[in-house]
RODO-2510 file (C-alpha; in nm, 4 decimals, decimal comma):
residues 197
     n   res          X          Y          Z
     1     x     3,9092     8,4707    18,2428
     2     x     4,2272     8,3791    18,4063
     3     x     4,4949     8,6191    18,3680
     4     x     4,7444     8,4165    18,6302
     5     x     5,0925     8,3561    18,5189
     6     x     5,3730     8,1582    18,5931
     7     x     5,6247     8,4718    18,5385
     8     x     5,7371     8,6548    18,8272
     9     x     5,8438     9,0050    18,8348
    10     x     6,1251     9,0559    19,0584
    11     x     6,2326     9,3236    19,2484
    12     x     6,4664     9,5648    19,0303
    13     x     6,7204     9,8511    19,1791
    14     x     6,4906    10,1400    19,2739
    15     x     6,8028    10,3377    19,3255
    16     x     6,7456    10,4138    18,9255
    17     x     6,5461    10,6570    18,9399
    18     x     6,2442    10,5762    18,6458
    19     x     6,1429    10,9573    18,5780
    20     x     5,8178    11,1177    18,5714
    21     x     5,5058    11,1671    18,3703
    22     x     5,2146    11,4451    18,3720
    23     x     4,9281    11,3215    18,5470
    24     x     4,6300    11,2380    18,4029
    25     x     4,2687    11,3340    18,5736
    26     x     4,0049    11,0920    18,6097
    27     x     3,9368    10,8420    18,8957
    28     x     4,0349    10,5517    18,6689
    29     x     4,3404    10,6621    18,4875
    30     x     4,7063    10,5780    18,5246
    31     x     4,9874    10,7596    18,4950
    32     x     5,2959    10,6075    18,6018
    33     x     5,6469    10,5392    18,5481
    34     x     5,8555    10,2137    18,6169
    35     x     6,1647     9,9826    18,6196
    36     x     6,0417     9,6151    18,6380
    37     x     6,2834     9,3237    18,6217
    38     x     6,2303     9,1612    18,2887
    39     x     6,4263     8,8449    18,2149
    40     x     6,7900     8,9272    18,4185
    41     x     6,7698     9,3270    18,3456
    42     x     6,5843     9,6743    18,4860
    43     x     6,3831     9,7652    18,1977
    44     x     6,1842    10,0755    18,2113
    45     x     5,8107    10,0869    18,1515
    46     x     5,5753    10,3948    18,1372
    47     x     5,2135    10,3067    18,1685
    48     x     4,9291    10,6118    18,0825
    49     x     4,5639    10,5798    18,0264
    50     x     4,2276    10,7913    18,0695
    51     x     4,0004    10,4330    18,1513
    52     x     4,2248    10,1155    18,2739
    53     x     3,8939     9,9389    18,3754
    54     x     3,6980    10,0058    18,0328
    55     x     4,0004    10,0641    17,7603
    56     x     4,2192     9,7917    17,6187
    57     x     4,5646     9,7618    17,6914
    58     x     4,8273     9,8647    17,4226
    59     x     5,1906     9,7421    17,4165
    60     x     5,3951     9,9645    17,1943
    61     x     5,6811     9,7793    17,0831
    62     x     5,9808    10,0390    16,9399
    63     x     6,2400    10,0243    16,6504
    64     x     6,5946     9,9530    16,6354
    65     x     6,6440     9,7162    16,8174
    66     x     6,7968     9,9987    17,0349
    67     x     6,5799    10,3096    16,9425
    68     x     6,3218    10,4368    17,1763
    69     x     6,0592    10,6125    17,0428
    70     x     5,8542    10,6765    17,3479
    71     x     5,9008    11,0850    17,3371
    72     x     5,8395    11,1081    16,9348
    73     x     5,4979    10,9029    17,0250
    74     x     5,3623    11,0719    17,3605
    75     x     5,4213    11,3640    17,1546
    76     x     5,2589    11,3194    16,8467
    77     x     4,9902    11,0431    16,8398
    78     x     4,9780    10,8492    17,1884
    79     x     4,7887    11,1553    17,3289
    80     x     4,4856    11,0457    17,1939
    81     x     4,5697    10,6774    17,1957
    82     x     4,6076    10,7325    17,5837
    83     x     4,2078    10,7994    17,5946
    84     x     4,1185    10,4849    17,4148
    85     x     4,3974    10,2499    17,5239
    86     x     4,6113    10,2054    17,8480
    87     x     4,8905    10,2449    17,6766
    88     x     5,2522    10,0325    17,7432
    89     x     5,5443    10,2622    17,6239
    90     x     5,8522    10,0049    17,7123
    91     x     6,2480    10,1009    17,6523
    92     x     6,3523     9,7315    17,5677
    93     x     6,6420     9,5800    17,6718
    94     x     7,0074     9,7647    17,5856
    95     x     6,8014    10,0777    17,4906
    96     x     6,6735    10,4344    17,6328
    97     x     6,6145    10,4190    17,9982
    98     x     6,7127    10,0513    17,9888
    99     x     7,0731    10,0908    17,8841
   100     x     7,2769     9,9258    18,1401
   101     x     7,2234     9,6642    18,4281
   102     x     7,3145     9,8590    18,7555
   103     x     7,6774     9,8687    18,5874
   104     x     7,5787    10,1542    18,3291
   105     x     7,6751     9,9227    18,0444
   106     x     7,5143     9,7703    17,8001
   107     x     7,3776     9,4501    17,8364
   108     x     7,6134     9,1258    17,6907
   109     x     7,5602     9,1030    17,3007
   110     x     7,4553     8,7045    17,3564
   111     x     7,1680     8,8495    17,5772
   112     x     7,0669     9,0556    17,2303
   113     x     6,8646     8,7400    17,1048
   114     x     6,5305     8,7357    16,9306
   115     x     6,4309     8,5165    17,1834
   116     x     6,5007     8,6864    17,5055
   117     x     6,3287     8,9973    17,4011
   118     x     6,0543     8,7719    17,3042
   119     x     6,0548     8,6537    17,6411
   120     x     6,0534     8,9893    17,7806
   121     x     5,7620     9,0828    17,6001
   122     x     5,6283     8,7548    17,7479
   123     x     5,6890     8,9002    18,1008
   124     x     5,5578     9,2305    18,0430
   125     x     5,2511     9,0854    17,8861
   126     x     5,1859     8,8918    18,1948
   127     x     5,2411     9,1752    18,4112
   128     x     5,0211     9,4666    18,2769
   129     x     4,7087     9,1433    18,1812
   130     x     4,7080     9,0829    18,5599
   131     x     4,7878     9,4563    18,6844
   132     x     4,4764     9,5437    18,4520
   133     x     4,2800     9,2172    18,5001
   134     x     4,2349     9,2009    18,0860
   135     x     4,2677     8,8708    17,8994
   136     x     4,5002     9,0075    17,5894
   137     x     4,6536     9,2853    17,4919
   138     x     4,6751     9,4685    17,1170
   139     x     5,0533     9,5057    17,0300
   140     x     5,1590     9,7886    16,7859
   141     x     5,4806     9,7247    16,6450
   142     x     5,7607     9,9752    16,4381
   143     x     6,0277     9,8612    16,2395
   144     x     6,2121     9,5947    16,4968
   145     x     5,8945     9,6425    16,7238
   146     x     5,7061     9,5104    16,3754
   147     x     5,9189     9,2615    16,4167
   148     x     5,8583     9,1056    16,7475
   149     x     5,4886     9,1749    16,7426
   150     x     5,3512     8,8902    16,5065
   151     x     5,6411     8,6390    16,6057
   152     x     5,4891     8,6778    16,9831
   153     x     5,1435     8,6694    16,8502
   154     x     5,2071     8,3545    16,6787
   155     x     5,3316     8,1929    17,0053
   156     x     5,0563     8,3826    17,2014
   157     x     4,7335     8,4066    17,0104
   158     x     4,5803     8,3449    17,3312
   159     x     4,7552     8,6685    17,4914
   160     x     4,6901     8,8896    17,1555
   161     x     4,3718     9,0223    17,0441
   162     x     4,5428     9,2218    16,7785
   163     x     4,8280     9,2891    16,6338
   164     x     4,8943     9,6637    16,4376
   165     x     5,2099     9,7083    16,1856
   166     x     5,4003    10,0040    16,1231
   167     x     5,7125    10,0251    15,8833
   168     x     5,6061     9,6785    15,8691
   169     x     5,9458     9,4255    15,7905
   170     x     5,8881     9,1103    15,5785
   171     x     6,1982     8,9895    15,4227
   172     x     6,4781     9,2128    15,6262
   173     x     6,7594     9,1067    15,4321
   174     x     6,6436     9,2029    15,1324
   175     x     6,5244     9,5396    15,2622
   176     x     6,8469     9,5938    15,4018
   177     x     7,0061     9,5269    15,0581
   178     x     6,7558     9,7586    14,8794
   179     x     6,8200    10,0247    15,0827
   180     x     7,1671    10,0321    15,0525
   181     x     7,2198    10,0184    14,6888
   182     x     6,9268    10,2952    14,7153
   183     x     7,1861    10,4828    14,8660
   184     x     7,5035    10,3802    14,6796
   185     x     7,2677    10,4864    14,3474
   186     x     7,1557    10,8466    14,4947
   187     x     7,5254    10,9036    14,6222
   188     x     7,6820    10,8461    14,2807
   189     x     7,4059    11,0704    14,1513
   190     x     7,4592    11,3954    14,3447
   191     x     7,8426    11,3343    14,3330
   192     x     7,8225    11,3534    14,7202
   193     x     8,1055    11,2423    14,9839
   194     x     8,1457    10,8651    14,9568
   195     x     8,0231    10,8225    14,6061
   196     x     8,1808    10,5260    14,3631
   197     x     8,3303    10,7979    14,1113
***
C-alpha cells in the first residue's frame, strides 16, 4: 500500500541536542532519539522497537496537554510493549523536550489549538508510516492523549488500525466539575487548609 504523503518534515535545529536511549540488540530494532519539525516547532520524538519490519507501529500520545509521560512509561510498561510494537514516545508541542522554539520559551498560547496538535499528529503519522513502510499505526492515548487519539482516528480511519484508551475523557467539562467539588467535599471533611469552614 501507499504510504506517500504530502507532509514534509523539515529540517529542525540540531544544535538541541535530542538525548539518548539504551540500545536495543537485534538486526532489526531501533533505538533512536529525535527532534523533527512538526507544524512550525522542534518536537522531540524517541522511537524503540525489537522488530520494525514485523511489529506494528505504536504512537503513544501523553496527558496534559503539557505532561510527558515518556520516563513513567519506558519504565514501567513500554519495556515489553517495545518487543511487540515500534513504539512512538512523542513530547508534544509546549511540553518535555519540546518546550520552547530555539528561543527556550514556550510556544504562543494561539498555537495551543486542538487542531494544530491534531495536525502534528498528522505529520508524525506520516513520518514514522513511511520511515517503517506500514499502512496505519495503533494510537494509545492518556488523559489529553485520550483525547486526540479518536478525534484523529475519526479524520484518519485510513491511517488508524486501532485506537487504545487510557483515563479515557468523554464529557471533560463535567469531569472537571466532578472532580473539583470531589475535592471541595473531602477538604471540608478533613478540616484541611483551604476548606469552606
Amino acid at each position: 500500500a501507499d504510504t506517500t504523503t504530502n507532509h514534509t518534515i523539515e529540517p529542525c535545529d540540531m544544535t538541541r541536542r535530542a538525548g539518548k536511549t539504551p540500545p536495543i540488540s537485534g538486526r532489526d530494532s531501533v533505538a533512536e532519539v529525535q527532534y523533527l519539525r512538526l507544524g512550525e516547532f522542534d518536537q522531540w520524538v524517541m522511537i524503540r522497537g525489537t522488530d520494525v519490519g514485523s511489529n506494528p507501529l505504536l504512537v503513544v500520545l501523553h496527558g496534559g496537554p503539557g505532561i510527558s509521560e515518556t520516563a513513567f512509561l519506558r519504565h514501567s510498561i513500554s519495556l515489553a510493549l517495545e518487543t511487540l510494537y515500534t513504539v512512538v514516545y512523542w513530547d508534544q508541542r509546549g511540553c518535555g523536550k519540546s518546550y520552547g522554539y530555539r528561543s527556550g520559551h514556550a510556544p504562543p498560547r494561539d498555537s495551543m489549538t486542538v487542531g494544530r496538535f491534531l495536525a502534528d499528529l498528522d505529520l508524525l503519522v506520516d513520518f514514522v508510516r513511511g520511515r517503517f513502510n506500514k499502512t496505519a499505526v495503533t494510537i494509545f492515548g492518556h488523559s489529553w492523549g485520550s483525547v486526540l487519539g479518536p478525534l484523529y482516528a475519526s479524520v484518519h480511519p485510513d491511517k488508524v488500525q486501532a485506537y487504545v484508551g487510557c483515563g479515557q475523557l468523554g464529557d471533560w467539562a463535567k469531569s472537571e466539575a466532578v472532580t473539583y467539588e470531589y475535592a471541595l467535599r473531602e477538604a471540608e471533611r478533613r478540616g484541611g487548609p483551604g476548606s469552606r469552614r
